[in-house]
C-alpha positions as CSV (number, residue, x, y, z in Angstrom):
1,X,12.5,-31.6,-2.9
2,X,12.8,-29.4,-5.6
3,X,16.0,-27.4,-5.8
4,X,16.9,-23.4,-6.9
5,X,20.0,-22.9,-9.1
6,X,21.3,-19.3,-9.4
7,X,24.4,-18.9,-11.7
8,X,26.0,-15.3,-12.8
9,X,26.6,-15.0,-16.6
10,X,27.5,-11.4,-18.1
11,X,23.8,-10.9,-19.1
12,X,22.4,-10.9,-15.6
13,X,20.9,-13.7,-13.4
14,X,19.5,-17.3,-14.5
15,X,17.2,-19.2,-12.9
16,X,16.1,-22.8,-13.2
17,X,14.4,-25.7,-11.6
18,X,12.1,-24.7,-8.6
19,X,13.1,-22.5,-5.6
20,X,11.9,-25.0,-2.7
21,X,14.4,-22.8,-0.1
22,X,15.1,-19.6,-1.7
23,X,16.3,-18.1,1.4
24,X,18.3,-20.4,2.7
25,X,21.2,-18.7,2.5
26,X,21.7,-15.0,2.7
27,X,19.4,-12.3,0.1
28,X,23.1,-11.2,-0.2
29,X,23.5,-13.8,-2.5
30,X,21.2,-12.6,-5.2
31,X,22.9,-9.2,-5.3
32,X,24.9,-7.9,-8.3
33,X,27.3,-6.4,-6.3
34,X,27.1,-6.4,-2.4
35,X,26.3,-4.3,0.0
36,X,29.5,-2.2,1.2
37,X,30.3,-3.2,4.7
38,X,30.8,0.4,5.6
39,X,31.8,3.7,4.2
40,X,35.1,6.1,4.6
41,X,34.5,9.8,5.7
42,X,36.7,11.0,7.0
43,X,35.1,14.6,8.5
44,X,36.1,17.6,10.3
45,X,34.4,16.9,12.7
46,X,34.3,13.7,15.0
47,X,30.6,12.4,15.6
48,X,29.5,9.2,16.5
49,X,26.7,7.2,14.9
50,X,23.1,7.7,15.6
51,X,21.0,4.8,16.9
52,X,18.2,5.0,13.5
53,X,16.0,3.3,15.6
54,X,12.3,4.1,16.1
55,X,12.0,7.1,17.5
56,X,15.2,8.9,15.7
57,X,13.4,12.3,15.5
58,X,13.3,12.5,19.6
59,X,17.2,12.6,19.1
60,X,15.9,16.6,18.3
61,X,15.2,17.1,21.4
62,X,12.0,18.9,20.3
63,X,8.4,18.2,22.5
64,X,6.7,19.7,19.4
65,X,8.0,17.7,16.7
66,X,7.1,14.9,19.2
67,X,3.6,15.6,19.5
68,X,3.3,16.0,15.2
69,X,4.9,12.7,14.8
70,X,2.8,11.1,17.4
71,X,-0.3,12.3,15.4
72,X,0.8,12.0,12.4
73,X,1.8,8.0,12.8
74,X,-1.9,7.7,14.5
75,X,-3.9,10.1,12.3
76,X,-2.5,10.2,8.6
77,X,-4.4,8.7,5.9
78,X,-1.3,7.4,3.7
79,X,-0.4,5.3,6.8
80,X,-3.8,4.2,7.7
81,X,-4.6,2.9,3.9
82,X,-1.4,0.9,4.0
83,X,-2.3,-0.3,7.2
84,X,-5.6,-1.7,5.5
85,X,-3.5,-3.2,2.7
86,X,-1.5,-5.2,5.0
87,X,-4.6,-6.2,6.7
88,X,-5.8,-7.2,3.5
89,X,-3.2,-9.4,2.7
90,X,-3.3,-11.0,6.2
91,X,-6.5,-12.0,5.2
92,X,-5.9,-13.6,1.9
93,X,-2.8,-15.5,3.6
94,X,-5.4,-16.9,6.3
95,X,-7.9,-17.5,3.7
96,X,-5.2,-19.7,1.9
97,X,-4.5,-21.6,4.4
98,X,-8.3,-23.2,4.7
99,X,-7.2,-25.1,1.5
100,X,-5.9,-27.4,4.1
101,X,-9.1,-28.0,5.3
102,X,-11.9,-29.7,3.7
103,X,-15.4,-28.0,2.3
104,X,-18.2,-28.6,4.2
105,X,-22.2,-28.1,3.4
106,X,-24.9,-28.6,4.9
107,X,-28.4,-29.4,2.6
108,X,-31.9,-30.3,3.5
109,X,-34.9,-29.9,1.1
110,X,-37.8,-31.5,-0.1
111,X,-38.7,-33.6,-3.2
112,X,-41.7,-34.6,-5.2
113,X,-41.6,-36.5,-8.3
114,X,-43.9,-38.6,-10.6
115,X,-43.1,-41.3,-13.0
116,X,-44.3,-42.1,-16.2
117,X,-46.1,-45.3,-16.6
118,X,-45.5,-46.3,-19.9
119,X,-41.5,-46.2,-20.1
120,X,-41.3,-49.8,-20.1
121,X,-43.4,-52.4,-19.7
122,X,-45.8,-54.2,-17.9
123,X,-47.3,-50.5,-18.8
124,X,-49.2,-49.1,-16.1
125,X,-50.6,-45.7,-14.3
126,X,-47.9,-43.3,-13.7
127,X,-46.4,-43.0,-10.1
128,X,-46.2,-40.0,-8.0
129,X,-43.6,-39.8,-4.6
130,X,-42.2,-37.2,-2.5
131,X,-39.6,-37.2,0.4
132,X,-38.1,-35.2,3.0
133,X,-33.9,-35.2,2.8
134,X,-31.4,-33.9,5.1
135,X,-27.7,-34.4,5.4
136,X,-24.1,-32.9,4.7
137,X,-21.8,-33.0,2.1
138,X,-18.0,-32.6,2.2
139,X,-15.0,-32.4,-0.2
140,X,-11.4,-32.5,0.8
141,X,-8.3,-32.1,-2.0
142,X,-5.5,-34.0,0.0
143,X,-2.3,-31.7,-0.2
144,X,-0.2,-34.6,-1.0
145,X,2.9,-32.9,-3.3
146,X,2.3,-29.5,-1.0
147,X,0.7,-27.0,-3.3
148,X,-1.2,-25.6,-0.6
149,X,1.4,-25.2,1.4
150,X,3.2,-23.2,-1.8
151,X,0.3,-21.4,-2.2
152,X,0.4,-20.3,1.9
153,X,3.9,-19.5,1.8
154,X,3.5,-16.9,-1.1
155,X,0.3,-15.6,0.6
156,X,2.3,-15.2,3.5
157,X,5.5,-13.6,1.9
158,X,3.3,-11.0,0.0
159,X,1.8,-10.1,3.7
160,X,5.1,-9.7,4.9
161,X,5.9,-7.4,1.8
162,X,2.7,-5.8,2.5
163,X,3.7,-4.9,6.0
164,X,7.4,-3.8,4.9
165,X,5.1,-1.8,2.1
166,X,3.2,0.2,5.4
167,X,6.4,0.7,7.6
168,X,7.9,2.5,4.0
169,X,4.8,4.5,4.1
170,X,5.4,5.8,7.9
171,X,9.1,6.3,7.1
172,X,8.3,8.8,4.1
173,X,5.2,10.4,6.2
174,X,8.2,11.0,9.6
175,X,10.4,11.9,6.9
176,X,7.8,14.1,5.4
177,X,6.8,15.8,8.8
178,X,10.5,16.5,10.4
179,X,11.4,18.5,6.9
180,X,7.9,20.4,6.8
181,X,9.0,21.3,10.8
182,X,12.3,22.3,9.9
183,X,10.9,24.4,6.8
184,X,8.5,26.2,9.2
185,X,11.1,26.8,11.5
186,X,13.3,28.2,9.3
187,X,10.3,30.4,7.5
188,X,9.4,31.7,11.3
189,X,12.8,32.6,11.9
190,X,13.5,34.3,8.2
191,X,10.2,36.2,9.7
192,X,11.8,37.3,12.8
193,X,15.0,38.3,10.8
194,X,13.1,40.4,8.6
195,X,11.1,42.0,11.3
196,X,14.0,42.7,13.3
197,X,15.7,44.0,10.3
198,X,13.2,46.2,9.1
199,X,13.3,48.3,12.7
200,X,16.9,48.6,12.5
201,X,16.6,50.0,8.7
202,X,14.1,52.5,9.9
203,X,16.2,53.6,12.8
204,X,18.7,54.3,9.8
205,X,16.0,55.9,7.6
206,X,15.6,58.4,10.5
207,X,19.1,59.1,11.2
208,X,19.2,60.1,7.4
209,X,16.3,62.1,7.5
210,X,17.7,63.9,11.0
211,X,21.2,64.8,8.4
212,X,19.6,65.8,5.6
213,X,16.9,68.2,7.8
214,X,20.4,69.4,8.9
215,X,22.3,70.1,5.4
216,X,24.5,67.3,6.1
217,X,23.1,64.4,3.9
218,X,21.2,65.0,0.6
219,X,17.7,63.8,0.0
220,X,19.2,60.5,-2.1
221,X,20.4,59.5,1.6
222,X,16.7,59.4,2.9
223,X,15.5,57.5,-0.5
224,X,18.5,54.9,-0.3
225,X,17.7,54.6,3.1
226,X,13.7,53.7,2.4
227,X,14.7,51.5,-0.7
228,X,16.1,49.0,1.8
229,X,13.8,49.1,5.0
230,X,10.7,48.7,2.0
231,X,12.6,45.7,-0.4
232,X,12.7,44.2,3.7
233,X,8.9,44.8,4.5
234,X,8.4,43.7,1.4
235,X,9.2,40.1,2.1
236,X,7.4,39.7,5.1
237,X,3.7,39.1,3.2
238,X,5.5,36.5,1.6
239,X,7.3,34.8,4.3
240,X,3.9,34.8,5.9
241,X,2.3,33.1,3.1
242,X,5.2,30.5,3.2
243,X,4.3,29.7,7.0
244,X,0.3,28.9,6.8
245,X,1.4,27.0,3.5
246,X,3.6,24.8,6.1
247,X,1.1,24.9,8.4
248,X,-1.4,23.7,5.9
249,X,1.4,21.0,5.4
250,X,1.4,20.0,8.9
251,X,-2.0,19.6,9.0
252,X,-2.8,17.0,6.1
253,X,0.3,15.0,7.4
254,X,-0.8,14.5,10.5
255,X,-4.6,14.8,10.6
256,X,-5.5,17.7,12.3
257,X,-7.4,20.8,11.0
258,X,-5.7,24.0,10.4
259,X,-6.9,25.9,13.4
260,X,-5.5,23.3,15.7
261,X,-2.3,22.7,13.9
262,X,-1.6,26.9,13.9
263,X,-2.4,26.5,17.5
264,X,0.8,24.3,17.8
265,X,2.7,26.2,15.7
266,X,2.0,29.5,15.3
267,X,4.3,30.6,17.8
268,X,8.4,30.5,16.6
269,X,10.5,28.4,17.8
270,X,14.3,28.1,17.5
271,X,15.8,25.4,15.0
272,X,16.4,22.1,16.5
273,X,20.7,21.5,16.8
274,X,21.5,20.6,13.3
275,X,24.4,19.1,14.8
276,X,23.9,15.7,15.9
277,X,25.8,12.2,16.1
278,X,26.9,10.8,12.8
279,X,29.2,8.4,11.9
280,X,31.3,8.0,8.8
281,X,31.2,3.7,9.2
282,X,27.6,3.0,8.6
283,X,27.0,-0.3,8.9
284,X,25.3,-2.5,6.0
285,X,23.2,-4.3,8.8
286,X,21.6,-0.6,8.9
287,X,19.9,-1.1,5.2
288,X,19.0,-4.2,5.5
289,X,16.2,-2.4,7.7
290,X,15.1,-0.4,5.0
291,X,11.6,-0.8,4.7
292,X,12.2,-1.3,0.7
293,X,14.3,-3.9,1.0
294,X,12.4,-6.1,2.7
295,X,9.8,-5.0,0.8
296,X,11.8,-6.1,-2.3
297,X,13.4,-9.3,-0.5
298,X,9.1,-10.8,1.1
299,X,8.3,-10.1,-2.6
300,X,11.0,-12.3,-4.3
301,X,10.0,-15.0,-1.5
302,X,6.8,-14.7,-2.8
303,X,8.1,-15.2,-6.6
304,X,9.4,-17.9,-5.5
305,X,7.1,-19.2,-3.7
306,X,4.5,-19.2,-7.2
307,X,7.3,-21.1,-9.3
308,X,6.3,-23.9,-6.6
309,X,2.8,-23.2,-7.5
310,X,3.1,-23.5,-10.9
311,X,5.3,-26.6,-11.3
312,X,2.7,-28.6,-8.9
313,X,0.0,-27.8,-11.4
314,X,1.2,-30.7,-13.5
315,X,0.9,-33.2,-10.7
316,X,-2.1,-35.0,-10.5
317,X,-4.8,-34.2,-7.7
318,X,-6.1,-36.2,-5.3
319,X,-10.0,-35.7,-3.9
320,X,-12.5,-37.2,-1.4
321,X,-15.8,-36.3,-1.7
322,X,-18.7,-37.6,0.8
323,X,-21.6,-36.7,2.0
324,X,-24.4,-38.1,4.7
325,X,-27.8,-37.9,5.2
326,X,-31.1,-39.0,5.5
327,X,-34.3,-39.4,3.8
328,X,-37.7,-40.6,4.1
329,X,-41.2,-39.8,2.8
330,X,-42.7,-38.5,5.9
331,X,-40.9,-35.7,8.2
332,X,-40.8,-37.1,11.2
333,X,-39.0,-40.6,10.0
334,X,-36.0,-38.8,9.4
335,X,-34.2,-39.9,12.2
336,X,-34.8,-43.4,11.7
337,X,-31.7,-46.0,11.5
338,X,-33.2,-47.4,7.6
339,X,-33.6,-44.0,6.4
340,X,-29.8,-43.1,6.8
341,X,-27.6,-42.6,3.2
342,X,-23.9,-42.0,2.7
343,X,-21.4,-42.1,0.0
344,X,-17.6,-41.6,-0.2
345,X,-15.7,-41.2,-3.3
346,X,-12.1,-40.9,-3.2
347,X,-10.6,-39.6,-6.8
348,X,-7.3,-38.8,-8.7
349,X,-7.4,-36.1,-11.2
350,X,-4.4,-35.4,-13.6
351,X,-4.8,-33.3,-16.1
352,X,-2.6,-34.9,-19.2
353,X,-3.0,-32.1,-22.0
354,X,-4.2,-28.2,-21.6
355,X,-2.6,-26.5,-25.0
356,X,0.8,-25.9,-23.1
357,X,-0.9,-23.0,-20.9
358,X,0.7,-24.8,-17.6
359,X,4.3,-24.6,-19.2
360,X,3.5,-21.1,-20.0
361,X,2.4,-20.2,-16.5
362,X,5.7,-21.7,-15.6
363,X,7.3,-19.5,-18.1
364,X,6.1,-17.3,-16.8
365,X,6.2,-17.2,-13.1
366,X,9.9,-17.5,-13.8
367,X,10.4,-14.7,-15.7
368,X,8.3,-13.1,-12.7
369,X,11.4,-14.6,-10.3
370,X,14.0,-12.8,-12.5
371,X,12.1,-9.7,-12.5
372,X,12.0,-10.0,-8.8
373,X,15.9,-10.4,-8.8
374,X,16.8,-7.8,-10.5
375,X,14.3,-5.4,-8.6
376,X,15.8,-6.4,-5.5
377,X,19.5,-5.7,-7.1
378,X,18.0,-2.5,-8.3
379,X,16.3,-1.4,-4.8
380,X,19.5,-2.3,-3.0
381,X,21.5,-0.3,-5.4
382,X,19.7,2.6,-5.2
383,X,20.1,2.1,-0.9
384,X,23.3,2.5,-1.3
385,X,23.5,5.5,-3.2
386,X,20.7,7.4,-0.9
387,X,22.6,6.5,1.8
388,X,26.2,7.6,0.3
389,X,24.2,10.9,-0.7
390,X,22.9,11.9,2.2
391,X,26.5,11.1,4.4
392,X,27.9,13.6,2.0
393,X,25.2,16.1,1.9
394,X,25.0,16.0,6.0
395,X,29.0,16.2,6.2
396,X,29.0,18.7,3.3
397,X,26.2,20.9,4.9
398,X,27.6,21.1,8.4
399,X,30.8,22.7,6.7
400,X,29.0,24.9,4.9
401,X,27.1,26.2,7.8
402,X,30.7,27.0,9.4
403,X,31.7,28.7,6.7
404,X,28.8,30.8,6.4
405,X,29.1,31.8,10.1
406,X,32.2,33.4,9.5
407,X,30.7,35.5,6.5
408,X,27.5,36.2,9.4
409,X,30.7,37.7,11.8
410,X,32.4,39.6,9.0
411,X,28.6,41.3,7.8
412,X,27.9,42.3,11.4
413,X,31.2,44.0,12.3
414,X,31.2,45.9,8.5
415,X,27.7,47.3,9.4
416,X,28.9,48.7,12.5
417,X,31.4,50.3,11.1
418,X,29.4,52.0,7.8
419,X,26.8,53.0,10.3
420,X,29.2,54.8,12.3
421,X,31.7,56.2,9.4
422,X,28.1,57.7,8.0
423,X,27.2,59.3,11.6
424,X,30.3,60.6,11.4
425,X,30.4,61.9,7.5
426,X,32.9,59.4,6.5
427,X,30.9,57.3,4.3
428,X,28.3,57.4,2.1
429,X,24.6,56.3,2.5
430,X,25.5,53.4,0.1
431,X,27.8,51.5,1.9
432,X,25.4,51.6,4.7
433,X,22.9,50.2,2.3
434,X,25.1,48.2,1.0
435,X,26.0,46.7,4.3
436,X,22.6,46.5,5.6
437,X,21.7,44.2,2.5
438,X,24.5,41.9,3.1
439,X,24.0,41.8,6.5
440,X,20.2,40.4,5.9
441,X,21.1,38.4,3.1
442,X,24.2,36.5,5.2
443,X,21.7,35.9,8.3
444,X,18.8,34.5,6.2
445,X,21.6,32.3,4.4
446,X,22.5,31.1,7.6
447,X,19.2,30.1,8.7
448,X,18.8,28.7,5.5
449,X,22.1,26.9,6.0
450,X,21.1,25.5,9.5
451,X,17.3,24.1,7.7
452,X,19.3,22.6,5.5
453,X,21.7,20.7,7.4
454,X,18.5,19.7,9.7
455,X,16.8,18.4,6.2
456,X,20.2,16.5,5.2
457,X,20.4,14.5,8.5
458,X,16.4,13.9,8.5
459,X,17.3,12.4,5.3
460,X,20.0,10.5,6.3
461,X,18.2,8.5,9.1
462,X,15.8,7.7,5.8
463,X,18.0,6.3,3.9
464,X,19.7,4.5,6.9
465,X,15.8,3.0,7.2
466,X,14.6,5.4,10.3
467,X,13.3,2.8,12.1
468,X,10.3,1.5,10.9
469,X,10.0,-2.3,10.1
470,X,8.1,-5.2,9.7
471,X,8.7,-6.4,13.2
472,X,8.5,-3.2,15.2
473,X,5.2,-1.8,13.4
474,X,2.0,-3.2,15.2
């Protein structure tokens, strides 16, 4: 049996001889550096970790969301063509493994043929026959030093890469439809805001326009007042846009028209909890479920798997052809005993000289296994930063939407107080206006703040793999 030899030098990873068990022994093995076993946050707030099992989005709580993501796993097309893919490759694995069976044909025909009579002698009249034949013919290359079986088990690898390929696919379309949600949920309630804004602004607008038709408050009270209750309205055309754009979203992601997705989702509805079970110790079992990494990990099996393939190509091959029939000049004498035929003929081909093109393909399916090293090095590499990233962003975002709740508090009480100083001629208009814009700046940064902390932890059950692998897809 033909054996694998990594060793480490300071330029990277060499490779020699033939990987007969490649993964024997742990992927860890081929890493530059290894996976961390966990990772230290230490935040504000204690959480525990999420299951990122299939499913993770129902953690939400949200029958909505649950209804797009069942449509969108069954309807979207970026799933469904890598569905095909991996069907495809099933095939070619299946098709590879019929080079352990022999070739069989089946041939009947018939023949008529005349001779020249003066070829050799005694020189005579020329002769004229015809027969009937029938019979089958069959070729089998014995897989004596296992290149079949080489060539099945990189078939087989690939379909497994394939299949880690599609559940990659339905990770990024989830992923893809939970943050398109949260967007439109944020947009509707940015909406609401706005609305609900702009009829507080006008109640102001006419409690300036009562004090100035009174000689209390100058006309610049009334047009301060305006300026703010229009620079709201103003917004709402394009907060609209934003939500049939989302909508429109929705709609391509999980296969439904626009008129039925608005149907779901026209109507607002509040933001999911942003706030839900983490832990600061994530596992490294949890990557090894990223879909790209066993992506990365069925393809260097493969590579592997075509060194094999590639090194048998300069053993010799060994053949038996045969076929049997029958044949005889009228039709119906073809089932007689005399008229059977057969022939077997067992043979060895080696090939001894081809201009070095087998050495090169050797070459070069190595070079092919060192590629596939360092891709799986690089894929794990960047697991491990998405996942560092997105533990920060989630921990860094919840903080943030605490802080800005406080600033949400402080906005509200200062606008009660302008509005009531300027009733009472203690104030100016403009620090009613300037109150009223941080008051609707401070709530539509909080709603922002809430989407985003929502987005962070939709991308942190990504990067911890969300789910979706090769043995839980059908």
């Amino acid at each position: 049996m033909f054996q694998l030899t990594v060793r480490k030098i300071s330029a990277g990873i060499c490779l020699f001889a033939l990987p007969a068990a490649l993964f024997a022994t742990e992927p860890e093995e081929y890493l530059d550096n290894p996976l961390p076993s966990t990772w230290s946050y230490i935040p504000e707030i204690s959480m525990d970790i999420p299951e990122a099992t299939e499913g993770w989005w129902k953690n939400f709580s949200d029958a909505t969301l649950d209804s797009l993501m069942a449509a969108g796993i069954n309807n979207n097309y970026d799933i469904a063509i890598a569905a095909r893919r991996a069907e495809m490759a099933r095939n070619t694995m299946k098709s590879a493994r019929g080079g352990w069976m022999p070739q069989v044909g089946l041939s009947a025909g018939w023949t008529r043929s005349r001779n020249s009579g003066m070829i050799a002698p005694p020189y005579g009249e020329a002769s004229t026959e015809s027969y009937f034949s029938a019979g089958l013919n069959a070729s089998w290359e014995i897989d004596i030093f296992g290149k079949v079986a080489s060539s099945v088990k990189a078939k087989k690898s690939s379909w497994r890469a394939s299949r880690a390929e599609q559940a990659g696919v339905m990770l990024s379309v989830s992923a893809q439809i939970a943050s398109t949600y949260m967007k439109l949920r944020t947009l509707q309630q940015q909406l609401s805001v706005a609305r609900s804004h702009s009829e507080s602004q006008m109640k102001i607008v006419n409690i300036a326009k009562a004090r100035f038709e009174t000689t209390l408050a100058s006309k610049l009270d009334v047009a301060q007042a305006y300026e703010v209750y229009y620079s709201t309205t103003a917004s709402i055309p394009m907060l609209e846009n934003s939500i049939h754009t989302a909508i429109n979203s929705l709609a391509v992601l999980t296969g439904m028209s626009f008129s039925e997705a608005s149907a779901i989702l026209s109507d607002p509805a509040p933001l999911p909890d942003y706030m839900l079970p983490v832990n600061a110790g994530v596992p490294m079992q949890l990557l090894r479920r990223r879909p790209d990494i066993a992506q990365a990990e069925m393809e260097l099996a493969a590579y592997a798997a075509e060194i094999g393939i590639a090194k048998k190509d300069f053993l010799p091959t060994l053949t038996i052809d045969g076929s049997i029939g029958t044949a005889a000049h009228e039709l119906g004498d073809l089932m007689h005993k005399q008229t059977l035929t057969y022939s077997v003929a067992p043979s060895i081909s080696w090939t001894i000289f081809d201009g070095m093109q087998r050495r090169y393909a050797l070459a070069n399916a190595r070079e092919t296994m060192l590629a596939g090293i360092d891709n799986y090095n690089l894929t794990v590499a960047n697991a491990v930063r998405e996942a560092d990233n997105a533990l920060s962003t989630y921990y860094s975002s919840l903080r943030y939407v605490e802080a800005v709740q406080k600033v949400v508090d402080q906005n509200v009480e200062e606008l009660a107080l302008a509005v009531d100083r300027y009733k009472n001629s203690l104030s100016p208009m403009s620090d009613v206006v300037t109150a009223q814009l941080n008051s609707l700046a401070a709530e539509n940064q909080m709603i922002e703040a809430r989407g985003s902390a929502l987005s962070a932890l939709i991308s942190l059950y990504e990067a911890l793999g969300g789910g979706f692998n090769i043995n839980t897809i059908q």
